[in-house]
C-alpha positions as CSV (number, residue, x, y, z in Angstrom):
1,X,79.5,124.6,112.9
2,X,81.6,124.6,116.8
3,X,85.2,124.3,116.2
4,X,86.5,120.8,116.8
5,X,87.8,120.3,120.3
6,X,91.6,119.5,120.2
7,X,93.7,117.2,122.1
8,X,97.4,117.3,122.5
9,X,100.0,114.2,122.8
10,X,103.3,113.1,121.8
11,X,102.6,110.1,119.3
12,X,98.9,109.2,118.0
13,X,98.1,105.9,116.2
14,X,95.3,105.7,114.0
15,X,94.5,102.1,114.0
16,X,93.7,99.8,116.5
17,X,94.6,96.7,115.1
18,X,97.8,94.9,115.7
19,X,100.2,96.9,114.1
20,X,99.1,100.1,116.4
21,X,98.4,98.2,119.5
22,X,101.5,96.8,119.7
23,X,103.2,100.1,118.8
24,X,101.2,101.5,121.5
25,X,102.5,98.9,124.1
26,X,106.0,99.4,123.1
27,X,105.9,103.1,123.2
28,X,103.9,103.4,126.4
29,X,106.7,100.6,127.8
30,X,109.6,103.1,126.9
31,X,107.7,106.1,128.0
32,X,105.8,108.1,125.3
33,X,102.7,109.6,125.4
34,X,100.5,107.7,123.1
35,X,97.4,107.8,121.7
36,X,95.6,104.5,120.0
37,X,92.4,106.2,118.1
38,X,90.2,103.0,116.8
39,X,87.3,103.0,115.0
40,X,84.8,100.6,116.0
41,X,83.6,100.2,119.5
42,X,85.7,96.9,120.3
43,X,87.9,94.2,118.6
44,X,85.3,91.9,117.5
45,X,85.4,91.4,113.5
46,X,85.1,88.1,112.5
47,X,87.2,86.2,110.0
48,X,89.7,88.6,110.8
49,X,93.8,87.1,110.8
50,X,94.2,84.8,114.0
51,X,97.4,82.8,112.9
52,X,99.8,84.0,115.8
53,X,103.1,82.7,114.4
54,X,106.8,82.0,116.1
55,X,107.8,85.2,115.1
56,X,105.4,87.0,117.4
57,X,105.4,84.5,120.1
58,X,109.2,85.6,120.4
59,X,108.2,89.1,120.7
60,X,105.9,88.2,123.6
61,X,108.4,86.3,125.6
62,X,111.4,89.1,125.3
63,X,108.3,91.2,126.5
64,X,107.8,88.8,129.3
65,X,104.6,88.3,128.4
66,X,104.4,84.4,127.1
67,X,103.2,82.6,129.8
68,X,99.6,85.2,130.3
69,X,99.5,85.3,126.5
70,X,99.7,81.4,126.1
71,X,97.2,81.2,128.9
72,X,94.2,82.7,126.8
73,X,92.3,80.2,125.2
74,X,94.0,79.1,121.2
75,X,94.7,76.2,119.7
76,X,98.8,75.1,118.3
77,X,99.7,74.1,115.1
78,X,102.7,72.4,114.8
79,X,102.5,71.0,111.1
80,X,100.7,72.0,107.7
81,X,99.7,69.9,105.5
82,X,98.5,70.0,101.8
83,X,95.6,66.9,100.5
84,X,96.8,67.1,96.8
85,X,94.1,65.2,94.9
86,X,93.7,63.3,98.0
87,X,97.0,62.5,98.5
88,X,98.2,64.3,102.0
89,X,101.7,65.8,101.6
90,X,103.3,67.3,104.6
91,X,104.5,70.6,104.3
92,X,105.9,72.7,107.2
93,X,107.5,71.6,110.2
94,X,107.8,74.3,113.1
95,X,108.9,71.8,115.8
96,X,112.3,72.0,114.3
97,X,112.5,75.7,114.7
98,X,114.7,77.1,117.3
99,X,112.4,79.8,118.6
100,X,110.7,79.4,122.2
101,X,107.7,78.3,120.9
102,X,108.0,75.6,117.8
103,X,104.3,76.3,116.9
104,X,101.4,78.7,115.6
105,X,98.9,79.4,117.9
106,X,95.5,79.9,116.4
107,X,93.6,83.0,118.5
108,X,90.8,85.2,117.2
109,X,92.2,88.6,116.4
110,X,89.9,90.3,119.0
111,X,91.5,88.1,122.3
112,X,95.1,88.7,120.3
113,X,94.1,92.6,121.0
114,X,92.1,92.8,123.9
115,X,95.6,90.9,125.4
116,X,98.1,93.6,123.9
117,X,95.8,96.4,124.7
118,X,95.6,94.9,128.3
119,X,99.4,95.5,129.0
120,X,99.1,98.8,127.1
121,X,97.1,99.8,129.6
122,X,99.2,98.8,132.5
123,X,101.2,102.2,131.8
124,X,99.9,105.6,132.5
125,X,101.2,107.6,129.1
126,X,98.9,105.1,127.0
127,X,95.5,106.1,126.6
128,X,93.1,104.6,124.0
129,X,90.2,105.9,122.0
130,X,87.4,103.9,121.0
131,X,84.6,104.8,118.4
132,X,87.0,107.4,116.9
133,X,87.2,107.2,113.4
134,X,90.2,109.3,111.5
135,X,89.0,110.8,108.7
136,X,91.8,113.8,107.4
137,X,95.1,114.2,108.8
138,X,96.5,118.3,109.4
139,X,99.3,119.7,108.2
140,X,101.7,122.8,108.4
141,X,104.3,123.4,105.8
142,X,104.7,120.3,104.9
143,X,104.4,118.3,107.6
144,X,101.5,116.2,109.4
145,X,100.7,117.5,112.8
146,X,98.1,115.3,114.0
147,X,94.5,114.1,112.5
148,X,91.1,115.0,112.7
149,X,88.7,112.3,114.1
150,X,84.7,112.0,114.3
151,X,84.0,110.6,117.6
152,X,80.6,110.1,119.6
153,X,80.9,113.4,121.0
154,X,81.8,115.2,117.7
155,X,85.4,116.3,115.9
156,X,88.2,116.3,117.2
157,X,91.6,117.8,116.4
158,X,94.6,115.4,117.6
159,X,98.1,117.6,117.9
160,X,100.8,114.7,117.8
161,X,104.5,115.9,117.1
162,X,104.3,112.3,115.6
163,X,101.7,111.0,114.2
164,X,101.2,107.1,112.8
165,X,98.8,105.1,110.1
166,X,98.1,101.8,111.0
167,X,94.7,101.6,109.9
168,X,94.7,99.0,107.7
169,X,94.4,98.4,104.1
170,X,91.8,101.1,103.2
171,X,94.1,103.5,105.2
172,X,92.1,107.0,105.5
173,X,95.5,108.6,106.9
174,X,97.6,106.8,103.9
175,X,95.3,108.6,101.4
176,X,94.8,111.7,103.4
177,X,98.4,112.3,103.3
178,X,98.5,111.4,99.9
179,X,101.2,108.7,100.2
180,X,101.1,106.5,96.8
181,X,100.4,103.1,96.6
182,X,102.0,100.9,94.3
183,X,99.2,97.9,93.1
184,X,101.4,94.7,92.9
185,X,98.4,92.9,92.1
186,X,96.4,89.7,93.5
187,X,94.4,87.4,91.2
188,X,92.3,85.9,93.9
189,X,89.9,86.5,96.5
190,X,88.9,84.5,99.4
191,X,85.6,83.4,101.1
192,X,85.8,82.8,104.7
193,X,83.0,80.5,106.4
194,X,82.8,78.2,109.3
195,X,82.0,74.2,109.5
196,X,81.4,72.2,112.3
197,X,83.7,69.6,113.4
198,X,82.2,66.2,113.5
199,X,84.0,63.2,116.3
200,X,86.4,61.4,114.0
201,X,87.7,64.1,111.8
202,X,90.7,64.9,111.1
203,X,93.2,67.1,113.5
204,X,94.9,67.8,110.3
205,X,95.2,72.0,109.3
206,X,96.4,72.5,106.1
207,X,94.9,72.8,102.2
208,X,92.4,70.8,100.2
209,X,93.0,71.1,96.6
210,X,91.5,69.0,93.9
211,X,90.1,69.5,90.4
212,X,89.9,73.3,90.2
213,X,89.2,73.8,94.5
214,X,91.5,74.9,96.6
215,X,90.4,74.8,100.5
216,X,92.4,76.0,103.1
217,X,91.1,74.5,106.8
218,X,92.4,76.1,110.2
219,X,91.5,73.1,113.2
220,X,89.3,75.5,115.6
221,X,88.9,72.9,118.2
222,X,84.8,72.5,117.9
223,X,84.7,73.8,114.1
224,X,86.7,73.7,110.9
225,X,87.5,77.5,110.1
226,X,87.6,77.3,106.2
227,X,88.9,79.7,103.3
228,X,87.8,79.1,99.7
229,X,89.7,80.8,97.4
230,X,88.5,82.1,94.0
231,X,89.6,84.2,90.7
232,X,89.7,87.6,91.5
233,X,86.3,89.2,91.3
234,X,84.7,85.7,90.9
235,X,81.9,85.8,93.7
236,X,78.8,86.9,91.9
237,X,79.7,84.4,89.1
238,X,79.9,81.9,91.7
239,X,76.9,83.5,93.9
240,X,74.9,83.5,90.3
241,X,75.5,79.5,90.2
242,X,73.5,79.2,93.5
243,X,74.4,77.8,97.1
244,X,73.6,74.3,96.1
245,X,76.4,74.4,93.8
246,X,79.1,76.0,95.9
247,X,78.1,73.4,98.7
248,X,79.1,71.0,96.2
249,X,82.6,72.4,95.2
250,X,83.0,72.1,99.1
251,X,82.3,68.9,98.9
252,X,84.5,68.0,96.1
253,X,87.7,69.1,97.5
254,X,86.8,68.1,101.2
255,X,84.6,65.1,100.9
256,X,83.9,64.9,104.5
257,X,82.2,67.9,104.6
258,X,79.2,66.2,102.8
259,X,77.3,65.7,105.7
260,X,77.4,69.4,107.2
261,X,77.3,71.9,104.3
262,X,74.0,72.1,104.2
263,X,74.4,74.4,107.8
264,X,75.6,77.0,105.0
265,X,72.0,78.5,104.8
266,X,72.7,81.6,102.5
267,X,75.1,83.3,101.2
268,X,74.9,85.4,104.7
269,X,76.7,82.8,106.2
270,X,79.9,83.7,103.5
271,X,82.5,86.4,104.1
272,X,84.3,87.7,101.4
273,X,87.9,89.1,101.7
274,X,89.1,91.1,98.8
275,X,92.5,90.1,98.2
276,X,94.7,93.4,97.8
277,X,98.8,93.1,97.3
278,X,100.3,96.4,97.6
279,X,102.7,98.9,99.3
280,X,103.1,102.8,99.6
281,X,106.7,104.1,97.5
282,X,107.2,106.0,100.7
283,X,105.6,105.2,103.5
284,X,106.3,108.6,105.6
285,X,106.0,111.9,105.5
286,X,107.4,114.7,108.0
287,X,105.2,114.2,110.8
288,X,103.9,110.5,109.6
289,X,104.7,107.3,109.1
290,X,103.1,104.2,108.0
291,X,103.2,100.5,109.4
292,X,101.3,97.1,109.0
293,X,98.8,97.2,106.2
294,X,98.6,100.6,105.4
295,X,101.9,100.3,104.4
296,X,101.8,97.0,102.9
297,X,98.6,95.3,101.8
298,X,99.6,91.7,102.4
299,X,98.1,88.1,101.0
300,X,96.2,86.2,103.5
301,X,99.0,83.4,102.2
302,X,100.6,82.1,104.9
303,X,98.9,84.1,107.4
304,X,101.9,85.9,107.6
305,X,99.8,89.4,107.7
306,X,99.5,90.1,111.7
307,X,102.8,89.4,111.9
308,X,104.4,91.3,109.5
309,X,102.3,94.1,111.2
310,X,103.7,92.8,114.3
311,X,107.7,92.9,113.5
312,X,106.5,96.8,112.0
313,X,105.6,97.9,115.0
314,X,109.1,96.6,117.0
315,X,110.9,98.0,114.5
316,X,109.4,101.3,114.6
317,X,109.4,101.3,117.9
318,X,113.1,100.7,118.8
319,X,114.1,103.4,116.3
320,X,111.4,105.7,117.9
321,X,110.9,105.1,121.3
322,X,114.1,106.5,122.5
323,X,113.9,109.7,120.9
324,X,110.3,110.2,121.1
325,X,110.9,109.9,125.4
326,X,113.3,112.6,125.1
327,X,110.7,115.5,125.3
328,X,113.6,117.9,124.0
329,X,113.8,115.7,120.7
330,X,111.3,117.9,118.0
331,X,109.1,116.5,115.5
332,X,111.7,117.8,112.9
333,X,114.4,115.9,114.6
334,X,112.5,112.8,114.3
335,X,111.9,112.9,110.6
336,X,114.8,111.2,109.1
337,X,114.4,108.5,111.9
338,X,110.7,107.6,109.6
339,X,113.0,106.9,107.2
340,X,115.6,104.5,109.2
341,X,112.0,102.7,110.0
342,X,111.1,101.8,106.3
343,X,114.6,100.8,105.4
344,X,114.8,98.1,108.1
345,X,111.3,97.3,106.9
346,X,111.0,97.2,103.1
347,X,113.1,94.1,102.3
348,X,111.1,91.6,104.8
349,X,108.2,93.1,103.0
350,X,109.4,92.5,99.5
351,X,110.5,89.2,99.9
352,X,106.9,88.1,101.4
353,X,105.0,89.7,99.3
354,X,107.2,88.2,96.2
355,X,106.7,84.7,97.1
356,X,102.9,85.3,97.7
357,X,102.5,86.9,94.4
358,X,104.7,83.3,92.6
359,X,102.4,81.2,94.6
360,X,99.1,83.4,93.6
361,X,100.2,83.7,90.1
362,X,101.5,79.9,89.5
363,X,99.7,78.0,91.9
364,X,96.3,79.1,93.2
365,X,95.4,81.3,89.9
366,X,96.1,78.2,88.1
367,X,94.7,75.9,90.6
368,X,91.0,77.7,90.7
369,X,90.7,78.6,87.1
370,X,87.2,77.4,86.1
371,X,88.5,75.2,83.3
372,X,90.7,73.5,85.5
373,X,88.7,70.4,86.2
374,X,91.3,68.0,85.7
375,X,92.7,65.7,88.7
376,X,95.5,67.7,91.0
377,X,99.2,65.6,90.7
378,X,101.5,66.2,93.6
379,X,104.0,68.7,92.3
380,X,107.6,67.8,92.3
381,X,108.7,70.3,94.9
382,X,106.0,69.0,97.4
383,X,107.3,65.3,96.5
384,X,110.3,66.3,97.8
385,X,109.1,67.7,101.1
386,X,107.3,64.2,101.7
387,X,110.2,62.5,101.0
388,X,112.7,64.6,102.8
389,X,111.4,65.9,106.3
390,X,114.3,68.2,107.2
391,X,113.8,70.0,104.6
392,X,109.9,71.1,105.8
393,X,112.0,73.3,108.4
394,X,112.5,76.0,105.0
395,X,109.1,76.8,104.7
396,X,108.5,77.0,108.4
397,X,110.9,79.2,108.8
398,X,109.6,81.3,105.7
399,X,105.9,81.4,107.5
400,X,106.8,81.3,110.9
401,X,109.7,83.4,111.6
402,X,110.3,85.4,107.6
403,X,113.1,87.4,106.5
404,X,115.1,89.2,109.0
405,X,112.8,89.1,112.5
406,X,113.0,91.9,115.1
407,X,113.4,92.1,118.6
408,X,112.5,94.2,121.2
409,X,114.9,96.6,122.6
410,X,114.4,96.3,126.4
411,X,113.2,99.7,127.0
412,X,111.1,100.3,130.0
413,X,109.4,103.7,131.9
């Protein structure tokens, strides 16, 4: 077998998605030498995260980047709202948020990435890798020192005196390096498909939950992007009922959908997302350090997961990017920095990932358990949210901006 060839740089990211291409940007902006290694071939997944919340709006505009980001095509939610047994119940208000923009923008993940990785490549030190797929990371005494990598043209050995996971939930470098996961635990899955819109719909993007359904719609302009949510583990009991019948849970918890449902031809047309809720005890290593989802498996409550991944990367790279542009700064020097990273990380992360876990455990587990077929009530907390409007600014600001948002250190090369 050849020996693998070997490539040398100052930081490699193993993950394309947005936790390493925005950590690419920001370190490429301050200087560093960086290397994005991804996967696949481009950014196209479907049914992949495209809620694009206040939080990382704000990161755009202190990055001056706002006005080209805003300029791709997406679509702005200002409002959620929940149909509660039919009864609609406003929820979230972002237009009383003082950020610079007082909405979500809904963009497929791939134009979210093909933007960031746009502006990455605006500066010379950033270079990324397509088609490169990490499969081991190397060590030395203890320490990571880069990652092996089957590419089109055969193995290859990255040196990185830093090296970084962000490759997702099923991180290869997180279980390589043999980083433990705590499982917090998610009692549902979800099933992602896509509905037309019909004139005379609804604008409205929110939930649908009634008699043992719960919904979620996202208002794509010319279709309804939809996420039925299940008991963990429940799709081939519910594949086993047939199509006919899913169509009609659709159907009962959205009755407008009666008259398109049938465009669900097979279960082809159905994308399953295995809910995971967990994160690493530690998520570093000398020579490594974890962000976004491999560090933090997050809900797809809320949406919040992109930019969690998001406020990771900032973080990581204002407590990095200066040191890692001082070339006389060693890997050794930069270990107890890893550290600094998942301190200022680990309480946003526990506080979102506790409140997704109440609302799995005591609302949607309860909500799509099979012998729940009774009528939904309003709940009293979501009474009070009709009745009060100011107070819809609480949960928007839990969804749209979360606990303790960073900003960009204005470092540039």
């Amino acid at each position: 077998m050849p020996e693998p060839l070997t490539l040398n740089t100052r930081c490699c990211i193993a993950g394309g998605g947005p936790a390493g291409m925005m950590l690419g940007l920001l370190l490429a902006r301050a200087g560093v030498e960086v290397l994005v290694m991804e996967k696949h071939a481009d950014f196209l997944r479907d049914f992949r995260g495209d809620t694009v919340h206040p939080s990382t709006l704000e990161v755009m505009h202190e990055l001056g980047l706002l006005p080209e980001f805003l300029a791709r095509p997406h679509d702005e939610v200002s409002e959620l709202h929940a149909f509660v047994g039919g009864t609609e119940v406003a929820l979230v208000d972002c237009s009383r948020l003082r950020t610079h923009c007082r909405f979500i923008a809904l963009m497929p993940q791939w134009d979210f990435l093909d933007f960031v990785c746009e502006q990455a490549q605006r500066y010379p030190s950033f270079r990324l890798i397509r088609s490169a797929e990490v499969t081991d990371v190397i060590e030395r005494d203890g320490c990571v020192t880069g990652v092996r990598v089957n590419t089109a043209e055969g193995v290859l050995d990255v040196r990185a005196d830093l090296t970084i996971g962000a490759d997702g939930r099923r991180s290869a470098v997180r279980a390589a390096a043999a980083l433990v996961v705590r499982d917090i635990g998610a009692p549902i899955d979800v099933l992602w498909l896509r509905l037309p819109r019909r004139p005379g719909d609804p604008a409205t993007t929110g939930a649908h939950v009634n008699r043992g359904v719960f919904l979620g719609m996202l208002n794509r302009g010319s279709y309804w992007q939809c996420a039925y949510v299940l008991g963990k583990g429940g799709t081939a009991a519910l594949q086993a009922r047939g199509l006919e019948a899913f169509r009609a849970a659709l159907v009962r918890a959205v009755p407008l959908l009666a008259d398109r449902v049938h465009l669900l031809a097979s279960w082809d047309d159905v994308k399953l997302l295995s809910v995971a809720v967990d994160r690493l005890e530690r998520w570093w290593k000398p020579g490594l350090l974890c962000i976004g989802d491999a560090a933090h498996a997050m809900s797809p409550i809320g949406g919040v997961g992109i930019n969690l991944a998001v406020q990771d990367a900032v973080a990581a790279a204002n407590v990095l990017g200066g040191p890692l542009a001082d070339r006389d700064v060693g890997a050794q020097a930069l270990t107890p920095l890893l550290a600094r990273v998942q301190k200022r990380r680990l309480f946003p992360t526990r506080v979102t990932q506790a409140a997704q876990v109440a609302i799995q455990n005591r609302v949607l587990g309860v909500v799509v358990d099979p012998a729940n077929t009774a009528p939904m009530a309003v709940p009293r907390q979501m009474r009070l949210l009709n009745r009060f409007p100011l107070l819809r600014i609480l949960p928007a600001w839990a969804v749209g901006v979360g606990a303790r948002p960073e900003h960009v250190h204005i470092i540039r090369s």
